[in-house]
N, C-alpha and C positions, 0 to 999 in steps of 0.2 A: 386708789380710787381714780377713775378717769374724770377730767378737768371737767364740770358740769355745765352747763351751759350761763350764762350769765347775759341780762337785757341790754344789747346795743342796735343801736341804729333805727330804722325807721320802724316803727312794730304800729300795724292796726289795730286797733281796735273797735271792733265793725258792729252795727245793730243786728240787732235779728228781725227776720222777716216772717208776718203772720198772715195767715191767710183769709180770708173773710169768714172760717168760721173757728176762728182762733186758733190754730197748729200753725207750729212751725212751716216756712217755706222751703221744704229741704234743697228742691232745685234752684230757686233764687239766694239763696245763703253760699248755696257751692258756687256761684255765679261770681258774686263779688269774691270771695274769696278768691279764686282763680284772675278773676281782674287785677288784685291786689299784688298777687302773685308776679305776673306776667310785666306787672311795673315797677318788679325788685324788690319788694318791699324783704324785711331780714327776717320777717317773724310774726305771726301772727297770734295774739290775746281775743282766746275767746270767749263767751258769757261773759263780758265783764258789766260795768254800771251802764254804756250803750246799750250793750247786748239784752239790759232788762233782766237780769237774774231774778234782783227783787222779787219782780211778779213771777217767777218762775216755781214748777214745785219741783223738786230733785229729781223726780223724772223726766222733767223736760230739760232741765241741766245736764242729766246724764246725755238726754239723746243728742242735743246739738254738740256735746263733746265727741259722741261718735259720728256724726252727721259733718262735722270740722275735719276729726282728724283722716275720715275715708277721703275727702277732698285735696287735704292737703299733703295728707303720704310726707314722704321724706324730701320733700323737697325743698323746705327750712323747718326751723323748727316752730314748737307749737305750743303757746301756754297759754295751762288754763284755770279759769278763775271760779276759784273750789271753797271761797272762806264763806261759811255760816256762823249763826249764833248759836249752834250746837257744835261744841267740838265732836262728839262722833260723827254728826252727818259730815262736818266738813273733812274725815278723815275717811269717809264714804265714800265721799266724791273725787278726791284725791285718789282714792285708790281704785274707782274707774277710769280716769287719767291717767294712771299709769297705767294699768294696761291695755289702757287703749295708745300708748307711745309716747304719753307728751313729755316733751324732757324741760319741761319748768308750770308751777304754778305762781300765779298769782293770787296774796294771801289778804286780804283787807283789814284791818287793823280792827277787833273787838270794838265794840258801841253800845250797843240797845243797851246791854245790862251794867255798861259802864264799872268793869270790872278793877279796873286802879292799873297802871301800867307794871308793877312787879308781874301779877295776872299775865298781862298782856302778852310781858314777853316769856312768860311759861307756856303760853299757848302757843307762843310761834316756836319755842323749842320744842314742845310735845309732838307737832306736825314734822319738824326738820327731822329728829329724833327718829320719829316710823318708817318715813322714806328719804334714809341718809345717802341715798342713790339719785334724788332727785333734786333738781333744782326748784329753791325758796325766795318766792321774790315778795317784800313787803307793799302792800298798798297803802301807802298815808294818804288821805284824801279827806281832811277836815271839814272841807264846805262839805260833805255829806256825811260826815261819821260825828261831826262834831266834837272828835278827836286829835288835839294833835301829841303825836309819837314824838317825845322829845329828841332831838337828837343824839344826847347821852345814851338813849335806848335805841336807837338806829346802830349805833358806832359801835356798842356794845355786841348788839345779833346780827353784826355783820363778820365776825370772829368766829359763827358757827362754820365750820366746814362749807354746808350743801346751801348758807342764804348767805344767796350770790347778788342781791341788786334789791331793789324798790323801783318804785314807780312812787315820784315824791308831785304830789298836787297841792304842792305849799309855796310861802315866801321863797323866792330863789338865793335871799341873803344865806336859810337854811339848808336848801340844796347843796351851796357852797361847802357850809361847816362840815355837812356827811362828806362831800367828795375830799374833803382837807383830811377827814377825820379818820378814812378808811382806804386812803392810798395804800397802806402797807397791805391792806387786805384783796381779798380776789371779791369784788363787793365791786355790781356797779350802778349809778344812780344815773336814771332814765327821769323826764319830765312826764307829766298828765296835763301840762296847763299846753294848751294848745300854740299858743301866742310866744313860746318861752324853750321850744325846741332849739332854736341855732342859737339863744342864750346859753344854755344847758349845754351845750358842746363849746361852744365857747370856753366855758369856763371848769373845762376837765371832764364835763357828764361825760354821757355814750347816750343819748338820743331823745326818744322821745317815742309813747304807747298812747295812742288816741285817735279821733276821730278825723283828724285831719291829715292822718296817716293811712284810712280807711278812702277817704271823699277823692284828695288831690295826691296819691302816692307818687307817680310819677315827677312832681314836683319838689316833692320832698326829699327822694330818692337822690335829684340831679343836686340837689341843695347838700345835702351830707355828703354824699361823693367831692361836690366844690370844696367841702370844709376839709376834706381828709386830704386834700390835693394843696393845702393851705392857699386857696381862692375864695378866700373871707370876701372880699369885695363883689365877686359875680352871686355866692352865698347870698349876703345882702338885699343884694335888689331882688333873689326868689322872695325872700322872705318878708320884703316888705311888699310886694303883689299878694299876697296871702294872706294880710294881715285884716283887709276889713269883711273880708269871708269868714274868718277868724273869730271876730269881734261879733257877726252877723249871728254864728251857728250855735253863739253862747247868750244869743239875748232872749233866748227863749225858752224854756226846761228841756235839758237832754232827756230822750233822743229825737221829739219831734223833727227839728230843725235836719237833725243829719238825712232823719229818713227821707223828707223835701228833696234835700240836694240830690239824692241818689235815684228818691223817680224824677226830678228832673233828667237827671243823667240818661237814664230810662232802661233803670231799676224797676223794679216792681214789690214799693218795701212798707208801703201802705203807711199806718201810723202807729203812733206807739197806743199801749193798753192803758185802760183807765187807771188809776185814777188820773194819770197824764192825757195831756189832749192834742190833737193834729197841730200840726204848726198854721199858724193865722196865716190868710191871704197877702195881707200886706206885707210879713216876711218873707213869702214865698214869692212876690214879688223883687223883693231888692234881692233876695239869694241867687234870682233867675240874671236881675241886673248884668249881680259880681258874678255869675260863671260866665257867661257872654262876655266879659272884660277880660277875660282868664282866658278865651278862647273856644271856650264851649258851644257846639249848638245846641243849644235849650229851646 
C-alpha cells in the first residue's frame, strides 16, 4: 500500500461563504481557497466546524466537497470532514470524498448519542476498515463534542494502518503523551487550538488545522518554515504578533469572528447561519485594530 497521507504543517481550515439567499458562495469559497493556496499553505480541511457543517444537510456537504476539490485539483492535498451521527451517512460522505480525490478525512469523535469509547473506537475502525486506501485523521475537540478521546484510545487507533494523525483541540500536556505514545507509529498529531501551533511543533507535533491557518497563511507558512530551518527565535516573534488576533477570533462563537476578518480583508463572506450571530461591532472594531498592526489595509 502506498504511504498515505498524514496532517503536517500549516493546513486551513476556512469558513464557508453564504449568499443572501442562503447557498453556498461557490466563486468566493474558490477565492480564498486559492488565496490560501498561493501563501503555501500544505493542505487544506474542508467542512469542518468553521466551515459550519453542523448547519449543513449532506447535500450541501457533498457540494462544497466538490465545489473545494474542483478549486483545488492536485495542487496539495485535500481533507475532508465527513463524521456524522449516523455511521452510514458519514460513510456516505466519505465515499463522495473519495471520489472526488481527497486523500485524507477528517473524522470527529461520536457525541450526541454518547456511545462509551469501546463504541467509539469501532466506529473509527468501521470507517478505516471501508476505505483502507484512505487517509483517517481523528478530531478530538471537547469544548464542542464534550468528549474527551482518552489517549489510551488515541495511541491505540493510531496502530490502524490508514489513521495516520488527529487534529487534537485539547490540553497540550495531552497532545505531548499521543506524540510520546505513537512515535513508533506513522500517526501524526496536528493542533486546533489556534494559540498553540509553534507549541505543538515544538514539541514533536507536525502543525496545526485551523482558522488562523485560513485568515493569516502567509504568516504562518514563514513561521513553520523558521521552525524547520531550526530558527526557533525569528519563529517566536511571528508567533507572538499573532497572538492577540488569536485571542480576539476566539472571544466570540466561531465562525463569526473569522468571517469579519476575512470581509475585512475584502472577502465577501457575510455571517454565519443562525442560530449563530454576526460578529458585534466592537469586535469588529479591535480585529480591524489588530490587522492594521499586522500590516493590513482594512
Amino acid at each position: 500500500m502506498k504511504k498515505l497521507y498524514a496532517p503536517k504543517g500549516i493546513i486551513p481550515a476556512p469558513p464557508t461563504p453564504f449568499t443572501k439567499d442562503d447557498k453556498i458562495n461557490e466563486e468566493e469559497y474558490k477565492r480564498l481557497l486559492n488565496y490560501d493556496i498561493e501563501r503555501g499553505v500544505h493542505c487544506i480541511c474542508v467542512g469542518g466546524s468553521t466551515g459550519e457543517w453542523s448547519t449543513m444537510s449532506i447535500e450541501e456537504r457533498k457540494q462544497l466537497f466538490k465545489i473545494a476539490a474542483e478549486a483545488i485539483g492536485d495542487r496539495i492535498p485535500k481533507m475532508a470532514t465527513t463524521g456524522c451521527h449516523s455511521l452510514s451517512k458519514t460513510l456516505e460522505l466519505t465515499q463522495y470524498a473519495v471520489d472526488l480525490g481527497y486523500e485524507s478525512i477528517l473524522l470527529v469523535t461520536p457525541h450526541y448519542l454518547q456511545p462509551g469509547f469501546e463504541a467509539t473506537k469501532d466506529y473509527y475502525r468501521k470507517v478505516a476498515e471501508t476505505f483502507p486506501n484512505l487517509a483517517v485523521c481523528i478530531y478530538n475537540v471537547p469544548h464542542n463534542t464534550n468528549v474527551e478521546l482518552p489517549v489510551e484510545d488515541i495511541i491505540e487507533l493510531a496502530k490502524v494502518p490508514n489513521i495516520t494523525g488527529m487534529k487534537h483541540c485539547t490540553d497540550p500536556t495531552l497532545t505531548n503523551r499521543v506524540i510520546e505514545g505513537t512515535k513508533n507509529d506513522y500517526f501524526e498529531s496536528a493542533t486546533g487550538r489556534e494559540n498553540m501551533i509553534l507549541a505543538n511543533l515544538c514539541q514533536g507535533g507536525s502543525g496545526g488545522v485551523g482558522v488562523m491557518c485560513t485568515i493569516v497563511p502567509q504568516e504562518l507558512v514563514k513561521m513553520y518554515d523558521l521552525l524547520m530551518e531550526n530558527n526557533w527565535k525569528e519563529a517566536l516573534k511571528i508567533d507572538e504578533s499573532l497572538r492577540r488576533l488569536s485571542i480576539l477570533i476566539e472571544s466570540e462563537p466561531n465562525p463569526a469572528p473569522v468571517k469579519e476578518v476575512l470581509n475585512l480583508l475584502g472577502f465577501n463572506f457575510g455571517a454565519p447561519r443562525l442560530p449563530l450571530r454576526p460578529c458585534s461591532k466592537e469586535l469588529r472594531e479591535e480585529i480591524r485594530k489588530e490587522l492594521i498592526k499586522l500590516g493590513y489595509e482594512v
